[in-house]
C-alpha positions in Angstrom: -6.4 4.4 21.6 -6.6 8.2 21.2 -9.4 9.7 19.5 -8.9 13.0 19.9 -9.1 14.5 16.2 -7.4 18.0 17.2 -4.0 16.1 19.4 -2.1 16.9 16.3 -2.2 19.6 13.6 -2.0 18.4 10.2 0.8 19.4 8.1 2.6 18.6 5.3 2.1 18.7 1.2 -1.6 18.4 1.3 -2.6 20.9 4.0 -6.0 22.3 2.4 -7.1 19.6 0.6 -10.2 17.9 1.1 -11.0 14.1 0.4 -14.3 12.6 1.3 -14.1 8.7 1.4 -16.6 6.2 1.0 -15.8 3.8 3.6 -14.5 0.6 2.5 -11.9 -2.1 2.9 -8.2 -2.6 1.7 -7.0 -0.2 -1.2 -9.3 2.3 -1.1 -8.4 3.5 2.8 -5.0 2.9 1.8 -5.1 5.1 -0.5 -6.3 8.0 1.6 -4.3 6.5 4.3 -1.5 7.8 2.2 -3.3 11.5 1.3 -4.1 12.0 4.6 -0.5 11.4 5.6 0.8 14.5 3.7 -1.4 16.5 5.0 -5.3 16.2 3.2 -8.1 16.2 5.3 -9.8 13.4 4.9 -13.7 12.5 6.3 -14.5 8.6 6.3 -18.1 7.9 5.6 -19.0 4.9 7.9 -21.7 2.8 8.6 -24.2 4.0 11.5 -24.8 0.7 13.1 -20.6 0.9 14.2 -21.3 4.5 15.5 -19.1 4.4 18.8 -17.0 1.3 18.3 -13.2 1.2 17.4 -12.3 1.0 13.6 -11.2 -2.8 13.1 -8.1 -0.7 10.8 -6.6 1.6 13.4 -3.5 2.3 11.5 -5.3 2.3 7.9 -7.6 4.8 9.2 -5.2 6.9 11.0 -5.5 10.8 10.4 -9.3 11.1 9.5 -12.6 12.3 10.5 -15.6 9.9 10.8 -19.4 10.4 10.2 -21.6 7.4 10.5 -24.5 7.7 8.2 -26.4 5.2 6.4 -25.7 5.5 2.3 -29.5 3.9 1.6 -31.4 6.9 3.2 -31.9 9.7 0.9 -31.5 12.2 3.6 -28.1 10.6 4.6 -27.2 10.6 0.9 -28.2 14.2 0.5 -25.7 15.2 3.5 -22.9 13.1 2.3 -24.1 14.9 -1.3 -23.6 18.2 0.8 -20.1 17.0 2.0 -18.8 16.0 -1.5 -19.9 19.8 -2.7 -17.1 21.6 -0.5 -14.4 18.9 -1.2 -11.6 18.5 -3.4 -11.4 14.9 -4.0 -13.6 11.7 -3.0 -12.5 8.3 -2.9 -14.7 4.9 -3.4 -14.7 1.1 -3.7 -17.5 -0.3 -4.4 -18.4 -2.4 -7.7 -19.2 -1.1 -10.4 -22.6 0.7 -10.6 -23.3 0.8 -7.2 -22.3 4.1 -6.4 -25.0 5.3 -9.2 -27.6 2.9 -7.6 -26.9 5.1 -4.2 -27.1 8.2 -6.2 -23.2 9.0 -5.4 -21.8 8.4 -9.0 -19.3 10.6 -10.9 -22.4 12.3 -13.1 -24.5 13.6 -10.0 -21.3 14.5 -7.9 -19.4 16.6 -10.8 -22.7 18.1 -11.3 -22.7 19.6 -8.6 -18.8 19.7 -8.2 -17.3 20.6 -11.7 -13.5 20.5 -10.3 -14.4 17.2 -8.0 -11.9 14.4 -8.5 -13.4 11.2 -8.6 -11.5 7.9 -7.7 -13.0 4.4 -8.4 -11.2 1.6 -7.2 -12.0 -1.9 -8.1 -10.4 -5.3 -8.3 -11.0 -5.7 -11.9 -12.1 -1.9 -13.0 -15.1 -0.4 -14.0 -15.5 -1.9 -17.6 -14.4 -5.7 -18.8 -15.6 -9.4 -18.6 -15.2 -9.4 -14.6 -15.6 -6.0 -14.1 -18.6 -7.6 -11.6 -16.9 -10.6 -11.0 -16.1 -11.4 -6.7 -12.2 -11.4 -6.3 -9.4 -10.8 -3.6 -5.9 -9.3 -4.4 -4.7 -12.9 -4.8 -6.9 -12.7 -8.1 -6.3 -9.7 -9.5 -2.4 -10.3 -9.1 -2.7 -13.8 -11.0 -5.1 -13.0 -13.6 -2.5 -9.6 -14.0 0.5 -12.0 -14.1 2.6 -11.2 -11.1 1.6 -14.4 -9.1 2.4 -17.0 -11.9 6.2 -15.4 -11.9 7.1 -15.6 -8.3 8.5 -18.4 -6.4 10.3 -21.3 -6.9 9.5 -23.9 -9.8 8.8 -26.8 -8.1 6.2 -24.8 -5.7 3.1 -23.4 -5.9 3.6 -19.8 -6.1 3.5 -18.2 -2.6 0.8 -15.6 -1.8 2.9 -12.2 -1.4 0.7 -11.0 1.1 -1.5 -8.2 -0.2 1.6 -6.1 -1.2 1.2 -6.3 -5.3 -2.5 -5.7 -6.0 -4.5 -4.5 -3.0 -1.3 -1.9 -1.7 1.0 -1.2 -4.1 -0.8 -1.7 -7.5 -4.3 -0.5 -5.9 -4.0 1.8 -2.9 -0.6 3.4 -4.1 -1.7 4.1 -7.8 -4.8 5.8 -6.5 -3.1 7.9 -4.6 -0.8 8.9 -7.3 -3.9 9.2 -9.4 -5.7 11.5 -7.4 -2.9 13.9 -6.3 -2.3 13.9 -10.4 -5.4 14.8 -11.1 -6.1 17.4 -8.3 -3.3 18.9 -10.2 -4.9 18.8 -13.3 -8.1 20.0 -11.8 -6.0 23.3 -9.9 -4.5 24.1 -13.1 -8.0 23.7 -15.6 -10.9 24.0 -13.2 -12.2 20.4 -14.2 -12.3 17.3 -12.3 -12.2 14.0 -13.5 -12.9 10.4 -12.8 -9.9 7.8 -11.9 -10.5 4.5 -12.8 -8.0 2.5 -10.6 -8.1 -1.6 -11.5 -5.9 -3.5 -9.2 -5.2 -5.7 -11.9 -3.8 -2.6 -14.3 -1.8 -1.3 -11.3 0.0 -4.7 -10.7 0.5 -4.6 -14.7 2.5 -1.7 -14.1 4.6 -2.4 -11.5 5.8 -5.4 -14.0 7.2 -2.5 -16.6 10.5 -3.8 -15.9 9.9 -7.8 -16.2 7.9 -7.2 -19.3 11.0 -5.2 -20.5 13.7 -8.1 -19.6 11.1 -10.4 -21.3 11.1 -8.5 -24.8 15.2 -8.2 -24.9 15.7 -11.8 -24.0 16.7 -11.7 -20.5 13.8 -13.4 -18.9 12.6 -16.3 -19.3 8.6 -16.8 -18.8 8.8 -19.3 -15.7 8.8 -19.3 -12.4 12.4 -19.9 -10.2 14.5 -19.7 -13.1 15.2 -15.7 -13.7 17.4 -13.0 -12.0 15.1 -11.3 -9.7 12.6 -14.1 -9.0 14.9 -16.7 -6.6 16.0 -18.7 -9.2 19.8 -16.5 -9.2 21.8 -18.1 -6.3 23.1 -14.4 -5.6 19.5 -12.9 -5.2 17.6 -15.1 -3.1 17.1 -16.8 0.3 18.8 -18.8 2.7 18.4 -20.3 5.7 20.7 -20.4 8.6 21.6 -23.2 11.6 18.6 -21.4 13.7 16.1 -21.6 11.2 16.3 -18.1 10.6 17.0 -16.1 7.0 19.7 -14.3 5.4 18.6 -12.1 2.2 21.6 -11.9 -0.3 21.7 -9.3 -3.2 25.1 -9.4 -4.8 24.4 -9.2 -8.1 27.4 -6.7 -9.4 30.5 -8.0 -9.6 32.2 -6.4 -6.6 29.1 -7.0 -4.1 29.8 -10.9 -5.4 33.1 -10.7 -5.0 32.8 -9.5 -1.3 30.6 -12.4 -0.9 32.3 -15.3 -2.3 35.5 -13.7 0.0 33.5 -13.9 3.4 31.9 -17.1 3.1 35.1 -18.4 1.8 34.3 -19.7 -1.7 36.6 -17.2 -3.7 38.7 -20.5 -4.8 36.1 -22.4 -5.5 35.3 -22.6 -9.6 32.1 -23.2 -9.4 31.6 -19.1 -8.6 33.3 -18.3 -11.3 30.6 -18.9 -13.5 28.2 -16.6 -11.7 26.2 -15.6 -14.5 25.9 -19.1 -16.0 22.0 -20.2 -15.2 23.2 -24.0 -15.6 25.3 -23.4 -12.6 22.9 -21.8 -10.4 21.4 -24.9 -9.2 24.4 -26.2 -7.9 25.7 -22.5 -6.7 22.6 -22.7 -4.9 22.7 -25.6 -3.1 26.5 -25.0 -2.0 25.3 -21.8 -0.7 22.6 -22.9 1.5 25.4 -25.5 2.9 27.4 -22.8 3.7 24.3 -20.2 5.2 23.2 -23.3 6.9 26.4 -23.7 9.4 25.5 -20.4 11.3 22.9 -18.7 12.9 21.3 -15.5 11.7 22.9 -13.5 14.3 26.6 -15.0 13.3 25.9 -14.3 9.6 24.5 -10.4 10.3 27.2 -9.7 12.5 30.4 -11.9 9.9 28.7 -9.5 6.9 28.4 -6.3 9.4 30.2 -3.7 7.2 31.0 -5.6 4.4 30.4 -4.2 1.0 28.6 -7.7 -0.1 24.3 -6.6 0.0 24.0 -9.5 2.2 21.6 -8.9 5.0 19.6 -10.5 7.9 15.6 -11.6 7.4 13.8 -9.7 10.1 10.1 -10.4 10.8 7.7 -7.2 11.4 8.5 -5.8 15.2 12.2 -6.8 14.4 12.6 -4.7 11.8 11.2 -1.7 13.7 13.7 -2.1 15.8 16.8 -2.0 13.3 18.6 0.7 14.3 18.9 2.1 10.5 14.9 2.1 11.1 15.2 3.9 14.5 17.5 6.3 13.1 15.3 7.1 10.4 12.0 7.1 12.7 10.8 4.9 9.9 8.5 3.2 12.4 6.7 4.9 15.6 4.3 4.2 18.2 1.1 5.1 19.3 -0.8 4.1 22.5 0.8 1.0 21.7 -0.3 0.6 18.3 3.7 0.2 16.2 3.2 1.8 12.5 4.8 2.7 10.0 5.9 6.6 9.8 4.4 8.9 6.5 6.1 8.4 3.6 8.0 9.7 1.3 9.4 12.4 3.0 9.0 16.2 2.5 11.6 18.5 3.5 10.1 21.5 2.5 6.5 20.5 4.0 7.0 17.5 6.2 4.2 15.7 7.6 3.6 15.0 11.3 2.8 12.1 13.4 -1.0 10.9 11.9 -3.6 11.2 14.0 -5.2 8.5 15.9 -7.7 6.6 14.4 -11.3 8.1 15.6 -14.0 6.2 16.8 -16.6 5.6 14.3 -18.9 8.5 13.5 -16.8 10.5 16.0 -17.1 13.7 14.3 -20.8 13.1 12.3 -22.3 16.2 14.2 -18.9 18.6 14.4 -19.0 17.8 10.0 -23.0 18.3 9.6 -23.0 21.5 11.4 -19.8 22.6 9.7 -21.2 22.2 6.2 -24.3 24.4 7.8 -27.0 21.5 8.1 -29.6 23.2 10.5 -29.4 21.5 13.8 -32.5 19.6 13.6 -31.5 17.9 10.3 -27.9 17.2 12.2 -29.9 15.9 15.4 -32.3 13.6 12.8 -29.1 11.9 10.9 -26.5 11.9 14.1 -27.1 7.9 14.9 -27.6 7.0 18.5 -23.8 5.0 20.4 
């Protein structure tokens, strides 16, 4: 793995700002992940006893600095105090309160930073009945209602990796909150907090569900609904191999294309394609049809077609689609396949991210920048 910090000079929409993170797990490194990306310069607080060991993340905690020091020493917390003064943002995950019980909470740091930006990100949030409660994103996404609406009927509802609470409706909407607010802070010379609940950033992302729910066009069950499988034109199938085909032909000419190339457009029973009594039986004639072929002889029979039908690839396959080649949406590293920045800035692009550091790589060259004197530095640098 490279560690070099300086292979690459940052770029992109960012360049200039500064985000100190708390180290932690999941959303929170995501999240700056994400900022350091576009260009932020980010320093990762870590724990001293990992000083000279690879990061278990090396793709989460691509494009940082690291210094190892140990949050319950009160000199450690004084430097990382001292770091937090000249930056622009800082990020953190822990529960509730203990950020104040290390003396890093939003009250001392905008103290001492008025136009800091402060985000918080929990599972549950920073105020509520579980606000101290244990939980994974599994929990936060069922408790928030996204888990209870996916899969089939007759299944238990499948875990969707860690895509709706810990990414998307935790990492993600920190991001977004703390670029917003570094706005905010440019424009009125006063930081903030961000309060960032995973469960209130999966919420979110089901603005459009809640909004089918309220006119009548979704019913509250799993299986049964447009986007959620239960549609025999937006779901699943599987083919001869044992492989998957992903079909999306929900407008009228997509369907159309479909019906033609599997060779159903006589059959009646596709007439009544928005008739959810049908489905079932649309369904199950589908997967009969999917189920004669492999996945290559479906992807290459719906090649070109106008239908939204396309092949199921698994995570080094879909690297190397060539849409996804063309598009450099993946890349790799001293082995290590990622995914690219994203979105894309053609006015400030970003570059490839930085490697990964070792842990508490750069704790001296950040000390001695924020003008510790070199006995302090030489007293909190911890021993490889």
């Amino acid at each position: 793995m490279n560690t070099d910090s300086s292979t690459a000079a940052a770029s992109g929409p960012l360049v200039g700002i500064r985000v100190v993170e708390l180290g932690g797990i999941g959303p929170g490194p995501f999240a700056c992940m994400l900022l350091a990306d576009q260009g932020a310069e980010v320093i990762r607080v870590d724990r001293p006893a990992e000083t000279g060991t690879p990061t278990k993340h090396p793709i989460l905690h691509r494009g940082r600095r690291s210094v190892a020091l140990d949050l319950k020493d009160p000199s450690s917390v004084e430097a990382v105090l001292a770091i937090i003064d000249t930056a622009d943002a800082l990020v953190e995950g822990f529960r509730p309160g203990v950020a104040e019980r290390l003396g890093l909470g939003p009250t001392t740091c905008l103290a001492r930073n008025p136009r800091l930006v402060y985000g918080r990100m929990t599972g549950w949030g920073q105020d509520g009945p579980l606000a101290q409660a244990p939980g994974h994103d599994i929990n936060y996404i069922a408790v928030a209602g996204a888990l209870g609406a996916l899969g089939s009927a007759d299944e238990n509802p499948p875990v969707p990796l860690n895509l709706f609470g810990d990414m998307g409706g935790g990492g993600m909407l920190l991001a977004l909150g703390v670029t917003t607010a570094l706005l905010s802070a440019q424009r009125t010379g006063e930081g903030q907090v961000i309060d960032a609940a995973m469960t209130d950033g999966t919420a979110v992302q089901l603005a459009l569900i809640h909004g089918l729910l309220a006119v009548g066009r979704w019913e509250d069950a799993r299986g049964v609904n447009l986007f959620d499988g239960g549609a025999p034109f937006y779901r699943t199938y599987r083919t001869s191999d044992g492989g998957h085909m992903a079909v999306g032909s929900v407008e009228p000419q997509f369907y159309a294309v479909l019906l033609d190339v599997l060779g159903l457009a006589a059959d009646p029973l596709f007439d009544r394609q928005h008739d959810r009594d049908a489905w079932p039986a649309m369904s199950a004639r589908l997967g009969e049809v999917f189920a004669r072929r492999t996945r290559a002889e479906w992807t290459a029979t719906f090649d070109g077609t106008q239908s939204c039908v396309t092949p199921v690839y698994g995570l080094t396959e879909a690297a190397a689609h060539p849409h996804n080649v063309a598009r450099g949406t993946y890349y790799t590293e001293n082995g290590l396949l990622q995914p690219a920045p994203a979105p894309r800035f053609h006015g400030t692009p970003a570059t490839t991210p930085r490697a990964a550091p070792l842990v508490g790589a750069h704790t001296r060259e950040v000390l001695t920048e924020i003008g510790l004197h070199p006995d302090a530095v030489d007293a909190l640098v911890p021993k490889a």
